[in-house]
N, C-alpha and C positions, 0 to 999 in steps of 0.2 A: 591524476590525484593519487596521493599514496596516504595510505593509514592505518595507523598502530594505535595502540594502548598501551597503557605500564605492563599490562599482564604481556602483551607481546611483544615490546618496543625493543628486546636487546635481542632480540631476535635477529632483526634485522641491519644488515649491513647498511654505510652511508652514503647516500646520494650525491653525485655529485662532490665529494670531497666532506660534506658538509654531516657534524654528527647529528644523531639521531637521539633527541631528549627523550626521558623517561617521560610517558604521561603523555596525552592525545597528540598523535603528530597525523595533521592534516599536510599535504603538499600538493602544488601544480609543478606540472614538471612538462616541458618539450622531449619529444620523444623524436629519434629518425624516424621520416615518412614511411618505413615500411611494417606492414602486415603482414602476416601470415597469411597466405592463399587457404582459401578452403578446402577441406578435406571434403570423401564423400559424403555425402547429404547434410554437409552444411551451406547456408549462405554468411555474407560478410554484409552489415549495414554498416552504411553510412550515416551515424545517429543524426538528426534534426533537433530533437526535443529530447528530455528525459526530464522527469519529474521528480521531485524530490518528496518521501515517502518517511514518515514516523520512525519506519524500521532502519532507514539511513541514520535517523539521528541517535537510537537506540544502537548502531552499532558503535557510532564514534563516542560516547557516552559509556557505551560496556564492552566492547569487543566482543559483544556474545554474535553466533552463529558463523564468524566467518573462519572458513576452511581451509587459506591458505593467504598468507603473508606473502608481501604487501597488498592489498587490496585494491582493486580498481570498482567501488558502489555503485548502484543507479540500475533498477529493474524495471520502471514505468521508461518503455522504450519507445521512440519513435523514429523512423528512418528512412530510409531507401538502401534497396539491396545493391550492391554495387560489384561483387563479384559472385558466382555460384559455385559450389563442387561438385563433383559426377554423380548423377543420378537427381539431379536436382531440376525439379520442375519449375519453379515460377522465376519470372524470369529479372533479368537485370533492368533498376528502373522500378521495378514495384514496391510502391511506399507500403509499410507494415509496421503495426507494431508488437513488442515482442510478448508473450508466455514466459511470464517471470519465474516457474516453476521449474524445478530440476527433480527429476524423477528418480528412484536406485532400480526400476524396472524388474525387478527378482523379488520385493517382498510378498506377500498376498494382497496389498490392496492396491499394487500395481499390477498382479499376476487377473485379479478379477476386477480390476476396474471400477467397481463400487466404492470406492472411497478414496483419498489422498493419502500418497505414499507416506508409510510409516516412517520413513527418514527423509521427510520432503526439506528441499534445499531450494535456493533461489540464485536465479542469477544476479554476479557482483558479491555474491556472500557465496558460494562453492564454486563460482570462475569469474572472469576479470566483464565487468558491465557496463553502463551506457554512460557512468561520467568519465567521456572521451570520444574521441574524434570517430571512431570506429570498433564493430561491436559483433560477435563470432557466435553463431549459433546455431542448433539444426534449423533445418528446414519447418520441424514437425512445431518449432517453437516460436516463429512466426504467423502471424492472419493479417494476409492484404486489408488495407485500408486506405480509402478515395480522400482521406481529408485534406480541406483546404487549409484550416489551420492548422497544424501540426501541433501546437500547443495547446490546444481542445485534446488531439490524438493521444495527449501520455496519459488521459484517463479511463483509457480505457481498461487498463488493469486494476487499475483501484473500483472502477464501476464494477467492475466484472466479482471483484470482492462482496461488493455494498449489493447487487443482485443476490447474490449466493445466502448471505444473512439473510436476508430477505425469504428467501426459497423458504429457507429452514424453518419458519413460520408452520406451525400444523394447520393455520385456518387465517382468515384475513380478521384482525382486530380491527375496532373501533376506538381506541386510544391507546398511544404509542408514547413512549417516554426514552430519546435517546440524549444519553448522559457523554456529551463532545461534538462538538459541531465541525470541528475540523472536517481536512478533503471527504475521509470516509466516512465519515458521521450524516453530511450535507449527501452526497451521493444515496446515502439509506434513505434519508429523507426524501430524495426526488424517487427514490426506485419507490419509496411507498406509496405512489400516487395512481401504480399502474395495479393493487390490487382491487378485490372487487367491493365497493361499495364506499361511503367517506371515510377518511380516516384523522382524525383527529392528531396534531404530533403537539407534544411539548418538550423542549428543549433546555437541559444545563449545559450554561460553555460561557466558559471567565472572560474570555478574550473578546473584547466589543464587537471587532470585526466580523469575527466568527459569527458571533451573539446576532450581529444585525443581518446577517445571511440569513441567518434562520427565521426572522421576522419577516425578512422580504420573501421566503418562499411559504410565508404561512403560520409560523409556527407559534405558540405561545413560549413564555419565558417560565422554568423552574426557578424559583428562589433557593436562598441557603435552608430556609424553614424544611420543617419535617414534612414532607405534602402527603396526601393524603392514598392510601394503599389501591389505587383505581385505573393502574392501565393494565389492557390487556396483555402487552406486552410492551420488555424493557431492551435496551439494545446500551452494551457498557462498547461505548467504544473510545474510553480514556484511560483505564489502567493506573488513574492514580492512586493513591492509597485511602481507600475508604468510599469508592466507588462502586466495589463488586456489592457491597454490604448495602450502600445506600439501593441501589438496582432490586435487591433482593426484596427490600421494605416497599418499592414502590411497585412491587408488582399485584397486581389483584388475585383471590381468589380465583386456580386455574388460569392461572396468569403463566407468561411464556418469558423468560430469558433468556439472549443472545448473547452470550458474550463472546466478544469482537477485538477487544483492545490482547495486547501483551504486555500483563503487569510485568513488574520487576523482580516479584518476592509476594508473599504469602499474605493471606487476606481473610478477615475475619470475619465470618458473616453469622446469621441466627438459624442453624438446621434447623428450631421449632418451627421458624416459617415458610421455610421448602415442605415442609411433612403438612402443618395446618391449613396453610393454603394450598397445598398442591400446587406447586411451581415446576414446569417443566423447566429445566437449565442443557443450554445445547453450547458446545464452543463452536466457532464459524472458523475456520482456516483457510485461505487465500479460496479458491474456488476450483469449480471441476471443470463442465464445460459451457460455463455462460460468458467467456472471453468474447464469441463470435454474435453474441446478444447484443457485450456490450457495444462493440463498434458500431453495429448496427442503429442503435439507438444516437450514438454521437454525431454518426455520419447523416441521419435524419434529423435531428435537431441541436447542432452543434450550438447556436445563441443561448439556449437553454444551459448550456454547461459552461459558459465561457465567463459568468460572474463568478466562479471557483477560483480561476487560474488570476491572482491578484500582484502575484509578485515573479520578474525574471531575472536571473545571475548569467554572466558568464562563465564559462568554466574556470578561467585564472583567478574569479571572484569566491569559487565552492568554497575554497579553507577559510576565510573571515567569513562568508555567509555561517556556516556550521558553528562555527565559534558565537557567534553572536544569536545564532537559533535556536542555541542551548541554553544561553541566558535570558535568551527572553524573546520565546516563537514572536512572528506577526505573519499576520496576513490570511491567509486561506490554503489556496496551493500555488507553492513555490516551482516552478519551471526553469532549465538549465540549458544554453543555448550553447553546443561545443564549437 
């Protein structure tokens, strides 16, 4: 699959003979069978599954984050290793899925480890990713995984996400207000069940589908009404406009903020209710090391996650899927069979 934007489209030379419009160009394209052999300490998967992530659609949508033209999306990876390069341990045949993270290893929160690199990149957005046949990465960017459905398996990077928010928590609440039910919103919602004591969730999310997720695992419905300022903590994971603000008014007195989503642009909220109420506000960016949690967790109760995964494309289908998921999402989480 190949993709540009108007900001990057003349960029690029024409495929196959065929020119290159201004303005979102999705493509499927057959490529010759061959790959690149790996270098040291990388391996080569052979993708199974890859899931289709907000940030995909956000890039075909703005072009923002990616690092080199043409683009090959898709970071929720699932596979089999199929060749190795020197110095490379695990071996050929071991299903894994990937560490969507790209590291610059030299800043200081790569040099101490306490935190996510200050120019953190992702794979598919700074190298070529899982929407396709075959998918090139260190070793160190892979975690073996037993599953049996592989389509359970691409969530484990978005789980590993929906943990991490989670983490961020100073203490375990008693009522939870997350605003998007979508993959990661739903995922926050299940990771909330393993803190200590009940937790109450209520849920905004436009999308029926979505909406009826959240009912089936518990949830109460938020209306459009003003609701009233009482959970202990809010988790924005929609990023639309007038979300960050709404988050801000429902949170209580030492009330706790997560936000999750990546808006587009600039958002208006009330400082008097950060200082009056005392709201702690933290942003969540992708995660540290709760990847090898999440597997863990899928690989023990995959049923439990398998009402997520609602819709699958094949790869010749990506460019009308994407087209049509900008005008009007469905589903839950979308999965990509190459």
């Amino acid at each position: 699959m190949r993709l540009a934007t108007q900001e990057h489209a003349q960029r690029l030379p024409p495929i196959d003979g065929a020119a290159v419009e201004l303005g979102r160009d999705l493509r499927f394209r057959f490529a010759p069978r061959r790959f690149r052999e790996p270098g040291p300490g990388e391996v080569r998967i052979c993708v199974e599954w890859a899931g289709v992530c907000g940030s995909d659609l956000s890039v075909a949508r703005t072009g923002r984050w990616i690092r080199e033209w043409p683009a090959v999306l898709g970071h929720e990876i699932f596979g089999r290793i199929d060749a190795v390069g020197e110095g490379v341990a695990t071996e050929i045949g071991t299903p894994v899925v990937a560490d969507s993270r790209v590291r610059c290893g030299g800043c200081p929160a790569c040099m101490s480890s306490a935190a996510n690199c200050l120019d953190l990149a992702f794979v598919g957005e700074s190298c070529p990713g899982g929407f396709a046949t075959h998918c090139l990465l260190a070793e160190t960017s892979v975690v073996p995984a037993s599953f049996v459905d592989g389509a359970v398996a691409v969530l484990a990077e978005p789980l590993a996400c929906a943990l991490h928010a989670v983490g961020l928590l100073s203490r375990a609440p008693r009522r939870v207000a997350i605003l998007g039910h979508g993959p990661l919103g739903a995922l926050i919602h299940i990771a909330l069940r393993d803190l200590e004591g009940s937790v109450e969730v209520a849920v905004a999310e436009p999308l029926e589908m979505r909406a009826q997720l959240a009912d089936a695992l518990g949830a109460e419905r938020l209306g459009d009404d003003r609701s009233e300022p009482a959970f202990d903590a809010v988790f924005d994971v929609t990023g639309y406009p007038g979300s960050l603000r709404r988050a801000v008014e429902l949170c209580a007195s030492g009330g706790e903020l997560i936000v999750v989503a990546l808006a587009h642009g600039g958002e208006e909220i009330n400082p008097g209710l950060l200082v009056e109420r005392e709201i702690a506000v933290r942003g969540s960016h992708a995660f540290y090391d709760e990847l090898p949690t999440a597997v863990a967790m899928l690989e023990a109760e995959p049923w439990h996650f398998r009402p997520l995964v609602t819709d699958a494309v094949e790869l010749a289908q990506l460019p009308d899927f994407f087209v049509e998921e900008l005008e009007r999402p469905r589903g839950v989480k979308v999965v990509v069979r190459p």
